[in-house]
C-alpha positions in Angstrom: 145.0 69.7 39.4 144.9 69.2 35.8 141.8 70.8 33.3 141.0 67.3 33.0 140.7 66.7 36.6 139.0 70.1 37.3 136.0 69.5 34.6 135.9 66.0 35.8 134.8 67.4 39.2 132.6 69.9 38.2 130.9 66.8 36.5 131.1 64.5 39.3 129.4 67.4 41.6 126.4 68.3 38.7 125.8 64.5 38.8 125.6 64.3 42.7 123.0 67.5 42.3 120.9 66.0 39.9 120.9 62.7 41.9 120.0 64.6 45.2 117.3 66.3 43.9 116.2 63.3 41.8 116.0 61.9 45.5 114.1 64.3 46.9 111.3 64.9 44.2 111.0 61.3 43.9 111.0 60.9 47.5 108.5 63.6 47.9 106.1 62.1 45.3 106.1 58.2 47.3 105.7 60.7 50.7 102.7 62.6 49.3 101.6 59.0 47.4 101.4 57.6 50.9 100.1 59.8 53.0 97.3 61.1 50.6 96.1 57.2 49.7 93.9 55.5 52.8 95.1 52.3 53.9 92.8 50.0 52.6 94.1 51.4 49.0 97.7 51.4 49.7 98.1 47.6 50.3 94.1 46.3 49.1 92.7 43.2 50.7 90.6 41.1 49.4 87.1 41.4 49.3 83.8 39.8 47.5 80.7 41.3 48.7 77.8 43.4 46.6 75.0 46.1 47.3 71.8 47.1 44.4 72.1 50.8 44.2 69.7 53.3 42.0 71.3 56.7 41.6 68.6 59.4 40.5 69.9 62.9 39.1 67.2 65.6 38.7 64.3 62.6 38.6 66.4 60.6 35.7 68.0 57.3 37.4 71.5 56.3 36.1 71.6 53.0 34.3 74.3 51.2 35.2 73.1 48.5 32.4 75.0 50.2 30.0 77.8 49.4 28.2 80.2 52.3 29.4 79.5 51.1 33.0 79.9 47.1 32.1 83.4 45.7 33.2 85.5 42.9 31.5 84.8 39.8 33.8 88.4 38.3 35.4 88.8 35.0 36.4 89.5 36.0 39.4 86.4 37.2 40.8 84.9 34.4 41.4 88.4 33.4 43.6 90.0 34.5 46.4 92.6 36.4 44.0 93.1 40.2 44.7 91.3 41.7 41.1 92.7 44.6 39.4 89.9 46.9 40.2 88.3 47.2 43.4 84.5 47.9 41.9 83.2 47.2 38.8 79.5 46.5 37.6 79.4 43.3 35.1 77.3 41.3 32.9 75.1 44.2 31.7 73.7 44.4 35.0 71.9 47.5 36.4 72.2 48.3 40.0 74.5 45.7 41.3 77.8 46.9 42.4 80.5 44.6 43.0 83.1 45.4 45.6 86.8 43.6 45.6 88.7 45.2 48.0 88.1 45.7 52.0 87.4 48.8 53.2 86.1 50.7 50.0 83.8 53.4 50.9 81.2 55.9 49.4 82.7 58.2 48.6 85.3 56.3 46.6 82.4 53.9 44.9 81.0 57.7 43.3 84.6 58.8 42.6 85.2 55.7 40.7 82.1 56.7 38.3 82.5 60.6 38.1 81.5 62.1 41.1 84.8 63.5 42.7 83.3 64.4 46.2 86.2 63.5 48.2 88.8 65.2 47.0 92.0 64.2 45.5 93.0 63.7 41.8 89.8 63.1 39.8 91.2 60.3 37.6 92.7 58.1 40.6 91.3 56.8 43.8 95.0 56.7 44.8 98.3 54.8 45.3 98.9 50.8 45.6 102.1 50.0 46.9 101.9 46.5 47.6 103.2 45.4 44.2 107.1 45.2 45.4 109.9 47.5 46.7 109.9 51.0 45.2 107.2 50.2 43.0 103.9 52.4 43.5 100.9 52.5 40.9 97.9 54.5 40.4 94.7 53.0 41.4 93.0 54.5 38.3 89.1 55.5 38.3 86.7 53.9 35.7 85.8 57.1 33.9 83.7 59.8 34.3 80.5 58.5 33.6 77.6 60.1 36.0 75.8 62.6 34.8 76.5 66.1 35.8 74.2 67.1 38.8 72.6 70.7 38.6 73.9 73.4 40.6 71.7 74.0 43.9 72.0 70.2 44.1 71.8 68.1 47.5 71.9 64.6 47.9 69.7 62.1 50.0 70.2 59.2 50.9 68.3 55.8 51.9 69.2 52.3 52.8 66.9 49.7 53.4 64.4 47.3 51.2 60.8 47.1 50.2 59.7 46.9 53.4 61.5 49.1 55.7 64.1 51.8 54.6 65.6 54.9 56.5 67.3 58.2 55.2 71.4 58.1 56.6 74.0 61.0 57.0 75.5 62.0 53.2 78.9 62.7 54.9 79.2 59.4 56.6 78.9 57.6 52.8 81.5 58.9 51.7 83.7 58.4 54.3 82.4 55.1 55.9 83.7 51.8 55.0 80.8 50.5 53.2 80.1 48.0 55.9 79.9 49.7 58.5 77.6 52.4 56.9 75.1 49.7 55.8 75.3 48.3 59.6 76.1 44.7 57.8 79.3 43.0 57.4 80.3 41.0 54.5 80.4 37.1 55.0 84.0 37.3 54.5 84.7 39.6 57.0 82.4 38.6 60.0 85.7 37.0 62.0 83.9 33.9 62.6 85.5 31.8 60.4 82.7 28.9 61.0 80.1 30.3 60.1 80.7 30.2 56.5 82.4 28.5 53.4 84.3 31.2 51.2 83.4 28.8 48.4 79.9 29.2 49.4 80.1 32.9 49.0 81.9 32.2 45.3 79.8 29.4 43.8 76.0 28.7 42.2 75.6 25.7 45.0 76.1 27.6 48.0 72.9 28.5 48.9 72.0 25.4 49.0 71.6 23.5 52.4 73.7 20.3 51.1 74.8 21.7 47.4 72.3 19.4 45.8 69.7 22.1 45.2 69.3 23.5 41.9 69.5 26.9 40.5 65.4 27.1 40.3 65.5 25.9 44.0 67.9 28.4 44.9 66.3 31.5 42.7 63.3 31.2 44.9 64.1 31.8 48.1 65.1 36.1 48.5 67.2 35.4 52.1 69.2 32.3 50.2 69.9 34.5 46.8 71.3 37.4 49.5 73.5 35.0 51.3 74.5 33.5 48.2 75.5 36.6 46.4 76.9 38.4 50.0 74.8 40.7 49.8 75.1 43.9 52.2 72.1 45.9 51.0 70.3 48.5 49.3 71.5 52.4 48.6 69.2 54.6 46.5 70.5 58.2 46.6 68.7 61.0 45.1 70.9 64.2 43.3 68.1 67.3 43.0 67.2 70.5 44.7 64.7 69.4 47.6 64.0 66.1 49.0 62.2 63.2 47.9 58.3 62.4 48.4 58.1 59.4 50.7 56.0 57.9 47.8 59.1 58.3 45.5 61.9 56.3 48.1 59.0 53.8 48.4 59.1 53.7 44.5 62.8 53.2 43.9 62.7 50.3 46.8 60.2 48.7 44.8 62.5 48.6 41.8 65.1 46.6 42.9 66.4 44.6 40.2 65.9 40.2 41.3 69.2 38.7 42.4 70.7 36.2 40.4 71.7 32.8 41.9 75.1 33.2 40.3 78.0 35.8 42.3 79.8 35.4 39.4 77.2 36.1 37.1 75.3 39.0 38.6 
């Protein structure tokens, strides 16, 4: 065997090493990327369905009004076209929380904002691989915009509405599919296919029995704007020391902001 030949081998062998362990880290990264992202996040399904939640650190409540919060509108939200994001706030609205993709729980929703209670990278709710072979993309978080809770803090939680609301299990937001924690599915996911119009869920007129009524009809009636806007309910969770007064849940379930007659919209 010439010189030639030899180095030419040597080569040929450094090159198969660097492929093979090319193989493995990469191969390692889309094993850990898999395993370590839920299912609902790894292949997201659509979803179009909204809860009002007030979060209140230390006695301050977080508005979600402002502009760090807000979310460029896409067209497709008001479709049946997977979005980008799987939550978002919009429109300069406080306390309405959008949700895009089935299965979101919790946990994630406060990850998204800040509040990294689930584990995992802070900066990525996970791993989407539904976007063709070999191709895998972070499902980035929207920043890290909650405020800081103080040390000693506990969290409490209530669901409900002015009338009647009940304190759940902390652990079981976080890891709960949103619907199934709020004991309400969303319109689009109730299995009965009949008893609903997805562009009932998506449009102004769909409140309405026969789509004739208008907006001021629609805006008056609470149990049409909730249908309308597929809404699942109302979260108020309290970040401080000891737990709320009964007057103070009753308080924050008497500021829910009015429902808009728009989904798109508000």
């Amino acid at each position: 065997m010439t010189t030639l030949q030899k180095t030419f081998k040597r080569l040929a062998i450094i090159i198969a090493v660097i492929v093979a362990a090319a193989t493995v880290v990469v191969g390692s990264f889309y094993a850990y990327a898999y395993a370590s992202t839920p299912a609902h996040l790894r292949a997201p399904q659509f979803e179009h369905y909204h809860f009002r939640t007030q979060i209140i650190v230390d006695g301050t409540p977080v508005d979600f009004s402002r502009e760090e919060f807000q979310e460029g509108y896409e067209a497709g939200s008001c479709s049946a076209t997977l979005t980008s994001t799987p939550i978002h706030f919009h429109d300069n609205q406080d306390q309405l929380v959008h949700i895009h993709w089935r299965g979101m729980t919790g946990g994630e929703f406060l990850k998204n904002y800040g509040w990294n209670l689930i584990g995992g990278n802070d900066n990525s709710l996970g791993w989407q691989f539904d976007q063709g072979f070999m191709s895998v993309n972070s499902i980035a978080t929207f920043g890290n915009l909650l405020p800081k809770a103080p040390d000693g803090t506990s969290y409490f939680i209530y669901i409900g509405d002015e009338e009647q609301h009940v304190l759940k299990d902390w652990n079981d937001f976080l890891t709960q599919d949103l619907e199934d924690f709020m004991g309400k599915k969303s319109l689009l996911n109730t299995g009965d296919a009949t008893s609903f119009n997805l562009l009932d869920i998506l449009t102004p007129r769909a409140s309405a029995d026969n789509g004739s009524h208008s907006s001021a009809t629609i805006s008056g009636d609470d149990q049409k704007l909730e249908k309308l806007n597929n809404l699942i309910g109302n979260i108020v969770i309290f970040a401080q020391k000891d737990a709320p007064t009964p007057e103070q849940v009753t308080a924050r379930f008497n500021n829910l902001v009015p429902l808009k007659d728009s989904v798109c919209g508000g």
